[in-house]
LOZAKE-675806 format. One record per residue (C-alpha): residue in three letters; chain; x, y, z. Coordinates in steps of 0.05 Angstrom, whole numbers, plus 5000, padded with zeros to 4 digits. Layout:
N
+---------+--------+------+------+------+
: residuo : cadena :   xx :   yy :   zz :
+---------+--------+------+------+------+
:     Ala :      A :    X :    Y :    Z :
...
+---------+--------+------+------+------+
END
This chain:
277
+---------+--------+------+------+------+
: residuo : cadena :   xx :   yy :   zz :
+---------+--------+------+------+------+
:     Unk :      A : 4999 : 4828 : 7616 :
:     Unk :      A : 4940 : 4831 : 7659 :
:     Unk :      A : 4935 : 4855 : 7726 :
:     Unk :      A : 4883 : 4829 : 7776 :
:     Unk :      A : 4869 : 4877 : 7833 :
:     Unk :      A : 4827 : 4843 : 7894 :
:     Unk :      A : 4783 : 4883 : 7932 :
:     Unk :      A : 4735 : 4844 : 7960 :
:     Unk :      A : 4741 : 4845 : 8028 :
:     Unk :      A : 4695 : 4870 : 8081 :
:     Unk :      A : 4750 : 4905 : 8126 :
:     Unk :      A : 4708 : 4894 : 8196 :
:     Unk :      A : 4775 : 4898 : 8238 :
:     Unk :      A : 4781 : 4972 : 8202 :
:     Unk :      A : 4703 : 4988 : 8211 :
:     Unk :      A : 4722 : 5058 : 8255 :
:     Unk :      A : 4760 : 5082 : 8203 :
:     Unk :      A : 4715 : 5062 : 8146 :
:     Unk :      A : 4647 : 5089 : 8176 :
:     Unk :      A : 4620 : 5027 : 8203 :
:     Unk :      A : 4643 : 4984 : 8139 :
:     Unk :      A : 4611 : 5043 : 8085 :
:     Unk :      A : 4673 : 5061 : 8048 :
:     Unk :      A : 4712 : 5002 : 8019 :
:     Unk :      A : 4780 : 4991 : 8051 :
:     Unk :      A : 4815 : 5011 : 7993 :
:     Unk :      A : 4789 : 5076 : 7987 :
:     Unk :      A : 4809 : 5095 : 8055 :
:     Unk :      A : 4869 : 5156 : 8042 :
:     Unk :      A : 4939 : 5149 : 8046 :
:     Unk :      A : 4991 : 5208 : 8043 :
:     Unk :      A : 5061 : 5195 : 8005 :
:     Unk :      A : 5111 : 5244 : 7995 :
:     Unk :      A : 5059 : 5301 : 8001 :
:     Unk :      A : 4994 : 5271 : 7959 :
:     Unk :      A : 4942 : 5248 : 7995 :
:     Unk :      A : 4896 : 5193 : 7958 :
:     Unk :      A : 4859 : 5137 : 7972 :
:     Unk :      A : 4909 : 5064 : 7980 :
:     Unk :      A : 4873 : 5046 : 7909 :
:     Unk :      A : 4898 : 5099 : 7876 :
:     Unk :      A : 4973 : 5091 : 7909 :
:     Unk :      A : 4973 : 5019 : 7874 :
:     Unk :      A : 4944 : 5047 : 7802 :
:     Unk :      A : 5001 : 5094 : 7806 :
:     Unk :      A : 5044 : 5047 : 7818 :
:     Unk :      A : 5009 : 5006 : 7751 :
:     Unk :      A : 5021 : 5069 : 7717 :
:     Unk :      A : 5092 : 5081 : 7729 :
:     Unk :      A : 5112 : 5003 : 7701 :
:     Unk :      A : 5155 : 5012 : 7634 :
:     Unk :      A : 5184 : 4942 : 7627 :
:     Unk :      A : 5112 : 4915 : 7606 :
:     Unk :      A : 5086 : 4967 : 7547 :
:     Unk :      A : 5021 : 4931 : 7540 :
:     Unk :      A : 4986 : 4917 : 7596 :
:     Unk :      A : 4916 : 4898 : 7568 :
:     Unk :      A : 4875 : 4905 : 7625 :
:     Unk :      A : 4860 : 4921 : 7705 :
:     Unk :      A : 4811 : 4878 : 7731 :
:     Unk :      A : 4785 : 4892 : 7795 :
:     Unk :      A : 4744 : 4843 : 7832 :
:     Unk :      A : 4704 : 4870 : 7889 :
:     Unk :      A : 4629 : 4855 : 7919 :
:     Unk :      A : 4560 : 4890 : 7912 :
:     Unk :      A : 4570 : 4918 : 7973 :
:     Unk :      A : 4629 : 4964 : 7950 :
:     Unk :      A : 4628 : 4954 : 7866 :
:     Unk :      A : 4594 : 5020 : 7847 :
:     Unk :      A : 4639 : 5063 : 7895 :
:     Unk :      A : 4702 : 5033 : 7860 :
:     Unk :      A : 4679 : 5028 : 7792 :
:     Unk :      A : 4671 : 5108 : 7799 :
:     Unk :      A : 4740 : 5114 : 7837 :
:     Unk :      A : 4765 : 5073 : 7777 :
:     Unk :      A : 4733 : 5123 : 7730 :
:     Unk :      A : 4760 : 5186 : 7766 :
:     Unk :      A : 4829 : 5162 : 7770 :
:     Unk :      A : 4833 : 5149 : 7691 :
:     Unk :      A : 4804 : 5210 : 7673 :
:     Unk :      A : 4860 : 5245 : 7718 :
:     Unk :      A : 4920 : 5194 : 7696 :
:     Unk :      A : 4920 : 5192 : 7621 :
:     Unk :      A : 4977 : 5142 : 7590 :
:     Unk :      A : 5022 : 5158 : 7549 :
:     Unk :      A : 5026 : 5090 : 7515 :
:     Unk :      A : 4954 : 5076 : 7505 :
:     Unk :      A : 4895 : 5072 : 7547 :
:     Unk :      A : 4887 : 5026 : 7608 :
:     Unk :      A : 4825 : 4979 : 7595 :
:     Unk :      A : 4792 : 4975 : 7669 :
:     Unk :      A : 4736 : 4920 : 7683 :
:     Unk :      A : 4701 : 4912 : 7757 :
:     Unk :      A : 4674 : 4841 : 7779 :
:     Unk :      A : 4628 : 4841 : 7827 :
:     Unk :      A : 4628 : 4774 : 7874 :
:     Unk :      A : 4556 : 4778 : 7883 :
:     Unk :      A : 4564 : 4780 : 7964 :
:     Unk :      A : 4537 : 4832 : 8001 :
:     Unk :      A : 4561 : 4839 : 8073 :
:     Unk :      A : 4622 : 4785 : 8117 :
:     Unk :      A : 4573 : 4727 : 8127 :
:     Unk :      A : 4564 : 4727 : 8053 :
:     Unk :      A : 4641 : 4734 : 8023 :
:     Unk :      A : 4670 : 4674 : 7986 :
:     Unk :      A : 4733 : 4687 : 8001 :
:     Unk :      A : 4797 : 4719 : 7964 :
:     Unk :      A : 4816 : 4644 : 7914 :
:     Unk :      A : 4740 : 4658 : 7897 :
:     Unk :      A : 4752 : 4727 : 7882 :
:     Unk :      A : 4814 : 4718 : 7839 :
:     Unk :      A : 4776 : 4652 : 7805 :
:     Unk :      A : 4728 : 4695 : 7776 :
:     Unk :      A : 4783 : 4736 : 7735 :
:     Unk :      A : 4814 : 4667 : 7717 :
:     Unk :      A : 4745 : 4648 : 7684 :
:     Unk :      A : 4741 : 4720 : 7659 :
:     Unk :      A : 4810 : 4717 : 7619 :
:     Unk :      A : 4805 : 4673 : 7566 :
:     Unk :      A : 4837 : 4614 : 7574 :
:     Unk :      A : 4870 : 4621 : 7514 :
:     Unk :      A : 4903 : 4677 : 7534 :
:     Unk :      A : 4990 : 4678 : 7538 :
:     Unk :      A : 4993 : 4735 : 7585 :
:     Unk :      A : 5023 : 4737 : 7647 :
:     Unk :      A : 4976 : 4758 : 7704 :
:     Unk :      A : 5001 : 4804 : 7761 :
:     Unk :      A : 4962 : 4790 : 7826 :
:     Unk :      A : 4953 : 4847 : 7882 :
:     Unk :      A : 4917 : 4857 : 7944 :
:     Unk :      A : 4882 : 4930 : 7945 :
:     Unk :      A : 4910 : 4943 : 8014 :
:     Unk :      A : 4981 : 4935 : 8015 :
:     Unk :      A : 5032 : 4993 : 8016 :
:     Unk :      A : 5097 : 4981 : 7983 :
:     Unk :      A : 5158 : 5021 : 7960 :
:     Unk :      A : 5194 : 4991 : 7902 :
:     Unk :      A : 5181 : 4989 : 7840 :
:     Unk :      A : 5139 : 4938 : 7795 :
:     Unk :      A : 5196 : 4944 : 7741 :
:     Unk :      A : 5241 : 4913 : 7787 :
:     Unk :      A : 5195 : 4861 : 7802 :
:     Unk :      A : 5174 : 4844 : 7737 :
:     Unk :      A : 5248 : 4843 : 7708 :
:     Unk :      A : 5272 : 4801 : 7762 :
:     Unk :      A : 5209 : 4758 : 7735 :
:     Unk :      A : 5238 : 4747 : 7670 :
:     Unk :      A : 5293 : 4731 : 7695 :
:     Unk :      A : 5272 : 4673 : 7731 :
:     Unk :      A : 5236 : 4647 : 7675 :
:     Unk :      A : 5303 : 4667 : 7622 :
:     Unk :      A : 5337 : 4614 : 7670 :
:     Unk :      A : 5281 : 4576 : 7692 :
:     Unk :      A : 5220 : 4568 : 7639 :
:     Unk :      A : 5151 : 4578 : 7657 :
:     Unk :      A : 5152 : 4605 : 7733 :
:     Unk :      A : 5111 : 4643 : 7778 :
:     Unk :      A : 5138 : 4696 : 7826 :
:     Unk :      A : 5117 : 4717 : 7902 :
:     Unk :      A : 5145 : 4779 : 7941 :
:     Unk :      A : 5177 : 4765 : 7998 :
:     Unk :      A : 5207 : 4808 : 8058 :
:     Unk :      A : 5254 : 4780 : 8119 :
:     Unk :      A : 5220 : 4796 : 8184 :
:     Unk :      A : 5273 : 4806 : 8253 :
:     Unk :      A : 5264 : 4758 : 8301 :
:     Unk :      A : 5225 : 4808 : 8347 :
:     Unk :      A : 5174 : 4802 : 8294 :
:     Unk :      A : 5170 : 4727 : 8294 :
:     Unk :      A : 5107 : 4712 : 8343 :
:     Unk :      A : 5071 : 4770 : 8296 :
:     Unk :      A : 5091 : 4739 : 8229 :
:     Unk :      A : 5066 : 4671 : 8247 :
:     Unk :      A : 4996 : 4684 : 8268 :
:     Unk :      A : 4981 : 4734 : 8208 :
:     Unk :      A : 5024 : 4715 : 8152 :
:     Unk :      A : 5041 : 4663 : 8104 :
:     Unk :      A : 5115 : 4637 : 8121 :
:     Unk :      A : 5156 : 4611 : 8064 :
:     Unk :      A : 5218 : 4558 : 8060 :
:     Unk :      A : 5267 : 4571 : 8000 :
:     Unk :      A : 5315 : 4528 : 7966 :
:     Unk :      A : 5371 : 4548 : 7919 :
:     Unk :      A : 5362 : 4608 : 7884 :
:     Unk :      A : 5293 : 4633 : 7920 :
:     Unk :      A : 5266 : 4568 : 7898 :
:     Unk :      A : 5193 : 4556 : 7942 :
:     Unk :      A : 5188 : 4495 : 7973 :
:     Unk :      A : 5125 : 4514 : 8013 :
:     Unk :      A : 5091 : 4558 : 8040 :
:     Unk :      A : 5057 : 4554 : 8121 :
:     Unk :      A : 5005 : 4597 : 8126 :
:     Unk :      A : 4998 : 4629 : 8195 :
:     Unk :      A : 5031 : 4560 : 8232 :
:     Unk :      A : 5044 : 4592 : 8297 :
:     Unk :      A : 5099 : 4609 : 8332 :
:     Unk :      A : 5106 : 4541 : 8348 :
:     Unk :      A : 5114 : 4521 : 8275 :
:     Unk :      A : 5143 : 4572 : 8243 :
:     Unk :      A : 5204 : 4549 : 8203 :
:     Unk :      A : 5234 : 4622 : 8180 :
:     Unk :      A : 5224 : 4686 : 8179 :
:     Unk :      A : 5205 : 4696 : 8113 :
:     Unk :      A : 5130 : 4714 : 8098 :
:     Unk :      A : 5097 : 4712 : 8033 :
:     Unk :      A : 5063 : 4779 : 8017 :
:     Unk :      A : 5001 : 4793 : 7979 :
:     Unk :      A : 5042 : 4809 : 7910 :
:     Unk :      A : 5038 : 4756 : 7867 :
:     Unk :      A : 5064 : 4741 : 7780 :
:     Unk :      A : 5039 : 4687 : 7751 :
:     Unk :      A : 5042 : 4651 : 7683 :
:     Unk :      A : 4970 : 4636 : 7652 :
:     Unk :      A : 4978 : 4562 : 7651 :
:     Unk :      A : 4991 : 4564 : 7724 :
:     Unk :      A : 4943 : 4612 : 7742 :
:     Unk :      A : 4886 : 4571 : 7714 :
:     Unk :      A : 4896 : 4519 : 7769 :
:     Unk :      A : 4871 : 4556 : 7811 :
:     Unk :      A : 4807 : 4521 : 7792 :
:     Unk :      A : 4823 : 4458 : 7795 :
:     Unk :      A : 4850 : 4477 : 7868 :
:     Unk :      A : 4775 : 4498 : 7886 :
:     Unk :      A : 4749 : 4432 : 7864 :
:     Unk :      A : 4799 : 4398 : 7899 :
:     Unk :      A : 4777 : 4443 : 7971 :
:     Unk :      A : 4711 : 4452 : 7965 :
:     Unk :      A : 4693 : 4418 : 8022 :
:     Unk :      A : 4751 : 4460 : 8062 :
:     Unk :      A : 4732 : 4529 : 8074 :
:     Unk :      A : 4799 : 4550 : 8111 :
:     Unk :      A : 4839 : 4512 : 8055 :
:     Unk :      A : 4783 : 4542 : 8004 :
:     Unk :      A : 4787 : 4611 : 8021 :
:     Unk :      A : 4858 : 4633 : 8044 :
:     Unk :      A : 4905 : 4657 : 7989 :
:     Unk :      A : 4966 : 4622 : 8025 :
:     Unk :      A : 4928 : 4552 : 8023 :
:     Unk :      A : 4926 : 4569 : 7947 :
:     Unk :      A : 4997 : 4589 : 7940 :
:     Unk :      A : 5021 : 4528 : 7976 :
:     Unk :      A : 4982 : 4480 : 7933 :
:     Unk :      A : 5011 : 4519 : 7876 :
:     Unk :      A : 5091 : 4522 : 7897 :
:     Unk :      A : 5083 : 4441 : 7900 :
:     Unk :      A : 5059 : 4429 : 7824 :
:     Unk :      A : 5098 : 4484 : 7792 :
:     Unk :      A : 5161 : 4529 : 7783 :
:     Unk :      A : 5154 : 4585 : 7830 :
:     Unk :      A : 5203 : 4632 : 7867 :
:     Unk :      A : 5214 : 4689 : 7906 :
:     Unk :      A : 5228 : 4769 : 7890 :
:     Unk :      A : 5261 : 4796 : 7957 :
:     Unk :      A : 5233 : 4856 : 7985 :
:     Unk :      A : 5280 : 4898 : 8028 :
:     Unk :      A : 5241 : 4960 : 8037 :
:     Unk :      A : 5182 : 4987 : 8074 :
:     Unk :      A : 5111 : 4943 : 8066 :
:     Unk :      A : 5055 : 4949 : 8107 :
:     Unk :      A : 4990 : 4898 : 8100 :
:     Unk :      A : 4929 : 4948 : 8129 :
:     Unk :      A : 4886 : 4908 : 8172 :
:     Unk :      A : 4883 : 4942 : 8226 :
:     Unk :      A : 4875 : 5014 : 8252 :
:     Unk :      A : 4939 : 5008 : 8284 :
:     Unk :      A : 4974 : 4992 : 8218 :
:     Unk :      A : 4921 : 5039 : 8184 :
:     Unk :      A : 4953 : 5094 : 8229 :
:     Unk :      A : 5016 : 5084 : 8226 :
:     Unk :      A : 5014 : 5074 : 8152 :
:     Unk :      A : 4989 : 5146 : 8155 :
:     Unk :      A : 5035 : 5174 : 8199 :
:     Unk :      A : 5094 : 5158 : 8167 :
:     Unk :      A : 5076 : 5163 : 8095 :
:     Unk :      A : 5086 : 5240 : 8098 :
:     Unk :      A : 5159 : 5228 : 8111 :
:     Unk :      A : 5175 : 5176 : 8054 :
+---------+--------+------+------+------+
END
């Protein structure tokens, strides 16, 4: 298995807590049960921990000139400091090329450029995450319940999911991705951000992603196919959508605690109420 880590984002809504945009999102520090570390290094933890997969054959990270060198040395200080007890982890940093917001191509971009990195020869699956999320199961479960799907189903792909209350609903629709199931977590499709107005359930799509390689290489075609649409061309839900329509995907329920850092709000809170998990 691979595992594709995006972190390519310029994080402008988060620039007080980030020194005017100088330290990447992802490096900003989190504190769970008692260890404080930077959100990157909650998720590489979280890589580390997986047992189900024993060969995961490499973390690729894609992030942007602006940011590269500081996580290619966070990279490098967190293996030295997390050796594996079944064989090394094989890290590799892309760098997007852009430098500051007017010049970022967008998260499909991003994750395109480890689909032309991985050869396309290649059988592995490919775990997808966003370097800002915060999340409190585990990836075992995930990636069992993955096998699963594809045990009963064949080739599938997999997106996290988590029920929202209705008090949430105006909030989910204008910063989520909204998904409508079939039998057996089946996707249908996906609405991303559709207003309150449009919003069909309450169940958003979040940033967590398992896909099988054959799928995963659509993702160029997809690009191709949007060029011309930068919304459509840029937005990970768009992407998802397209994909749910032309292949086997489904959903892995999330019950627990997830929080998508955009914001210093959620930043904060995030903070505060890591010490007590």
């Amino acid at each position: 298995m691979k595992i594709v880590i995006l972190a390519g984002g310029y994080a402008t809504r988060l620039e007080s807590r980030t020194n005017g945009g100088e330290v990447a999102k992802t490096l900003l520090p989190i504190t769970v049960e008692g260890k404080t570390q930077p959100i990157l290094y909650f998720i590489l933890d979280k890589i580390n921990q997986i047992q189900t997969v024993k060969d995961i054959s490499e973390i690729i990270v894609v992030t942007n000139a602006k940011y590269y060198n500081q996580i290619k040395e966070a990279c490098k200080e967190w293996k030295v400091n997390n050796p594996r007890k079944n064989g090394e982890l094989l890290f590799t940093i892309l760098n997007d090329g852009s430098k500051n917001k007017s010049e970022a191509i967008g998260a499909n971009m991003d994750m395109n450029l480890a689909n032309r990195y991985i050869s396309p020869n290649s059988e592995e699956h490919i775990l997808v995450m966003a370097s800002d999320n915060y999340f409190d199961f585990d990836l075992d479960d995930f990636l069992i319940y993955g096998q699963y799907k594809e045990i009963m189903h064949g080739p599938s792909n997999l997106v996290v999911s988590k029920v929202y209350p209705d008090s949430d609903r105006e909030f989910i629709a204008k910063n989520f991705g909204i998904l409508n199931l079939g039998a057996e977590n089946h996707i249908l499709s996906l609405d991303e951000k559709p207003g309150i107005e449009n919003c069909k359930s309450n169940n958003v799509s979040l940033a967590l992603y398992l896909f099988n390689r054959h799928d995963f290489a659509l993702l160029d075609h997809y690009l191709t196919l949007k060029q011309d649409n930068k919304k459509e061309r840029d937005s990970l839900g768009y992407f998802i959508n397209y994909l749910v329509q032309n292949t086997k995907s489904f959903t892995f329920p999330h019950h627990g605690t997830f929080y998508d850092i955009g914001t210093p709000d959620e930043y904060d809170k995030l903070s505060g109420m890591t010490d007590n998990l």
